[in-house]
C-alpha positions as CSV (number, residue, x, y, z in Angstrom):
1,X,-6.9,21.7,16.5
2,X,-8.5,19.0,18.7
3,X,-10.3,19.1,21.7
4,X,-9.4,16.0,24.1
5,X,-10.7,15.6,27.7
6,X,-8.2,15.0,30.2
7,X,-9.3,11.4,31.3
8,X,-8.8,10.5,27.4
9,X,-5.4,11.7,27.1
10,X,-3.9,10.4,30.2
11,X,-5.9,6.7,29.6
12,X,-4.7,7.4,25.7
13,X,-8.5,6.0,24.4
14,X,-7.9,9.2,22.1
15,X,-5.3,7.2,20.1
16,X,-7.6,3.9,19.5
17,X,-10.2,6.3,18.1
18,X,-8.4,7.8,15.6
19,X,-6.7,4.2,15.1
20,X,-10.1,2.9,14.2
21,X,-10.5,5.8,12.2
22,X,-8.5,5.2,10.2
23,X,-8.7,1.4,9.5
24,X,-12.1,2.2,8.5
25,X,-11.1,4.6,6.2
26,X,-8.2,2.0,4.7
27,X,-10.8,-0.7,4.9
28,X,-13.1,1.2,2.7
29,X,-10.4,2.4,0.1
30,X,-9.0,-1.4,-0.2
31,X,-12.5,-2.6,-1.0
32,X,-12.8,0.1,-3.5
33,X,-9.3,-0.2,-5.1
34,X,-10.2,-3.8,-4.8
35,X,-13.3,-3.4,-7.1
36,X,-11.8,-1.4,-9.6
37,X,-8.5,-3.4,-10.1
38,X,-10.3,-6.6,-10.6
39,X,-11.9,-5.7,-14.2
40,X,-9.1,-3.7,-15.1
41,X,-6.7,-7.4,-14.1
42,X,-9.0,-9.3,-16.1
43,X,-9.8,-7.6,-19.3
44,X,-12.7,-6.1,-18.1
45,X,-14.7,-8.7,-17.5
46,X,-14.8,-11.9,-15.3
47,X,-18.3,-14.1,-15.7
48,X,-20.0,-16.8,-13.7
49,X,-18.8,-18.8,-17.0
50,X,-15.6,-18.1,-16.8
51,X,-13.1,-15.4,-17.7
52,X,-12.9,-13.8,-20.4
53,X,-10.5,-11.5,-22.1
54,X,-11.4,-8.9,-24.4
55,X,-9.3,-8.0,-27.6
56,X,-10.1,-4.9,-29.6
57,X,-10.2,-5.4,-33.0
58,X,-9.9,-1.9,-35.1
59,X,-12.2,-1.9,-38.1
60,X,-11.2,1.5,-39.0
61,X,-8.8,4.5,-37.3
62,X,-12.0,6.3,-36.3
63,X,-13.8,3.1,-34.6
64,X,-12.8,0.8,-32.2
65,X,-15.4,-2.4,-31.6
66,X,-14.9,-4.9,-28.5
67,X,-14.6,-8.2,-29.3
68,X,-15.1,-10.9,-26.5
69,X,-12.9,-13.9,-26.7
70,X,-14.0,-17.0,-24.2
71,X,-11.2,-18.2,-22.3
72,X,-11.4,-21.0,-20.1
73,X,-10.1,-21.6,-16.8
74,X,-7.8,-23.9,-17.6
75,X,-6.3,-21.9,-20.1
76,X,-6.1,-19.1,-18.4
77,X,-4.0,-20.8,-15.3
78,X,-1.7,-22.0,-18.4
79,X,-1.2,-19.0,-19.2
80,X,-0.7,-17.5,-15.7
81,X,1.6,-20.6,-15.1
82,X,4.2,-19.8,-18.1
83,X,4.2,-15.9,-17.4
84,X,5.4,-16.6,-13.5
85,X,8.0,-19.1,-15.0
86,X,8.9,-16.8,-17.2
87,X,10.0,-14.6,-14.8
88,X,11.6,-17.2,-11.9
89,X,14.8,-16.6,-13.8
90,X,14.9,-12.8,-13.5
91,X,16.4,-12.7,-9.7
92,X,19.1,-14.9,-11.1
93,X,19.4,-12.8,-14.1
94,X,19.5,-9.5,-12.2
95,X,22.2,-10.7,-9.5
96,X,24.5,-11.9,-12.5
97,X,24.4,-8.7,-14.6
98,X,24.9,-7.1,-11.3
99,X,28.1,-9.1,-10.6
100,X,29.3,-9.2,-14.1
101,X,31.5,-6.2,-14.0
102,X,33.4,-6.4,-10.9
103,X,33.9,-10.4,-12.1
104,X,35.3,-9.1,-15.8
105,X,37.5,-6.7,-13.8
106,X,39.0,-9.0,-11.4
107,X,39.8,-11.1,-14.4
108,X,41.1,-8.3,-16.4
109,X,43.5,-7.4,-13.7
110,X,44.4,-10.8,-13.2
111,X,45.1,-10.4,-17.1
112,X,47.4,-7.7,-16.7
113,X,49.5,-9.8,-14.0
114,X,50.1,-12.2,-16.9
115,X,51.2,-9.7,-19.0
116,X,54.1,-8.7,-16.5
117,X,54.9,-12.1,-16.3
118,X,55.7,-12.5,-20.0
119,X,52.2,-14.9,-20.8
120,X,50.7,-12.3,-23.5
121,X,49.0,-15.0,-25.4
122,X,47.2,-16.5,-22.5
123,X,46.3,-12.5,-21.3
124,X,44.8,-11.2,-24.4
125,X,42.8,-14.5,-24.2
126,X,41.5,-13.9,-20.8
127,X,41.0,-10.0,-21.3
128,X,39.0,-11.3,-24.9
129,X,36.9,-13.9,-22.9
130,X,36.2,-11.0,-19.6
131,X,35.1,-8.9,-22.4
132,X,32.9,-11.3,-24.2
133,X,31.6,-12.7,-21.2
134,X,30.7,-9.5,-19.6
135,X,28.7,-8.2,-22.9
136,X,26.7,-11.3,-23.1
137,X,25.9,-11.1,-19.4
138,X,24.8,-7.3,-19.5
139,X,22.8,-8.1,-23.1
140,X,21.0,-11.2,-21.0
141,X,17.9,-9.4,-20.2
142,X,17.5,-8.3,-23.9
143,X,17.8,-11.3,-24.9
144,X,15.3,-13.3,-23.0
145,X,12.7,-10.0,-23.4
146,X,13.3,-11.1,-27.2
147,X,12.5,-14.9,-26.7
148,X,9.9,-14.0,-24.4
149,X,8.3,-12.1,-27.1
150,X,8.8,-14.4,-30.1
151,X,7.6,-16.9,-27.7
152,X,4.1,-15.3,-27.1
153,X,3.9,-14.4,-31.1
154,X,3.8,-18.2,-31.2
C-alpha cells in the first residue's frame, strides 16, 4: 500500500517518480548485464592489445589449463564478417522450407489432374520431382549446418 497526497495524484507527479524509479533501476541492471556479457562475448578477455580468445586445452580428464591465443583485430572482424554472412541466407532459407509443402502439394494435385486426363507419364514425373524437391528443400538447413561446420574445421 502507498500513501499519495492529494495534490500528487490529481497533478499525477506520483507516476514520474516511480517512472524515474524505475529507469534507474533498468539503467543500473543494463550496466551490470552489460559488464558481465562482455567477457563472457569475448572469451573472457578483451586487452588494450587487442582481443583475445581463450581455448582450453585438456592435459588430463582431471585438469583443465587456460591457454591464451592472440587474435588480432583484423582477424577477428574476418571472422565476425564470415559468421553474419553465413547467416544472411537463413531468412531466405527459412521462408522456402516454410513454403515448400503447400508448393509440392499444389503440384501434386496438379499431378493428379493429369492423371484424369490420361498423361500418367508426365504425372508420376511431376509427383517424383514435388517429392524430391520438397525433401531437398526441408533437408536445406541440414545441409548448410554441415557445410558450415566442415567449413570452420578448415
Amino acid at each position: 500500500m502507498k500513501t499519495i497526497t492529494f495534490n500528487d495524484f490529481m497533478s499525477g507527479d506520483y507516476k514520474l517518480k516511480d517512472k524515474e524509479k524505475r529507469m534507474k533501476a533498468i539503467k543500473k541492471t543494463t550496466r551490470l548485464a552489460s559488464a558481465a556479457v562482455l567477457p563472457l562475448a569475448t572469451g573472457g578477455a578483451v586487452g588494450t592489445l587487442g582481443f583475445t580468445m581463450q581455448a582450453f586445452a585438456a592435459t588430463n580428464s582431471a585438469t583443465i589449463a587456460p591457454t591464451a591465443i592472440e587474435v588480432t583485430a583484423k582477424e577477428w572482424m574476418g571472422e565476425q564478417t564470415l559468421s553474419t554472412l553465413a547467416h544472411v541466407l537463413d531468412p531466405v532459407v527459412d521462408i522456402l522450407v516454410a513454403l515448400s509443402f503447400p508448393i509440392a502439394s499444389v503440384v501434386i494435385v496438379g499431378a493428379c489432374f493429369l492423371f484424369m486426363f490420361g498423361n500418367s507419364e508426365k504425372a508420376w514425373t511431376a509427383i517424383q520431382n514435388a517429392g524430391f524437391g520438397y525433401v531437398l528443400i526441408q533437408v536445406s538447413p541440414l545441409i548448410l549446418d554441415v557445410l558450415k561446420q566442415v567449413g570452420n574445421a578448415v
